[in-house]
C-alpha positions, 0 to 999 in steps of 0.5 A: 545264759550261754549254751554251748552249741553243736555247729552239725545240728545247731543245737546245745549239748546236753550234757554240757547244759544240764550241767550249766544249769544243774550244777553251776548255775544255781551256785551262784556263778555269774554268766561270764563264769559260766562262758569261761566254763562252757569255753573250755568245754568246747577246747575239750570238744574239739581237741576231742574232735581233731583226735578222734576221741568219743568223748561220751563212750570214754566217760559211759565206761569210766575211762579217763584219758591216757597221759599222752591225751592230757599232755596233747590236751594242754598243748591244744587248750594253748592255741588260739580259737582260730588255729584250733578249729584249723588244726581240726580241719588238717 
């Protein structure tokens, strides 16, 4: 069963597993789904992270991401794992 896991504290994130477990587990998906699901959740998290984006406060309040985001999005989701984390750390 994969987990996505916060590097800081070593521990899965909750919301990511609650809904691995909650939603797409029992619908039968296979654990290879469920790694490509959990993969891009984690481009998400760290383009969040490179960006200075709160993801959490973002959706409490209903906010979506501005179109700006998105297009930045789809260009971070395009590199490699490797020159993500390195953009992350320019």
């Amino acid at each position: 069963m994969p987990f996505l896991i916060t590097k800081a504290i070593g521990l899965p994130l909750q919301a990511a597993t609650y809904w691995i477990l909650s939603k797409r587990r029992p619908s039968g998906s296979q654990p290879n789904t469920l790694h490509n699901d959990l993969r891009a959740l984690m481009y998400l998290h760290l383009w969040a992270d490179a960006r200075g984006v709160d993801l959490q406060d973002r959706f409490e309040s209903g906010a979506l991401l501005t179109l700006t985001e998105v297009t930045d999005l789809d260009t971070f989701c395009g590199k490699y794992l490797a020159d993500a984390i390195g953009n992350m750390q320019d």
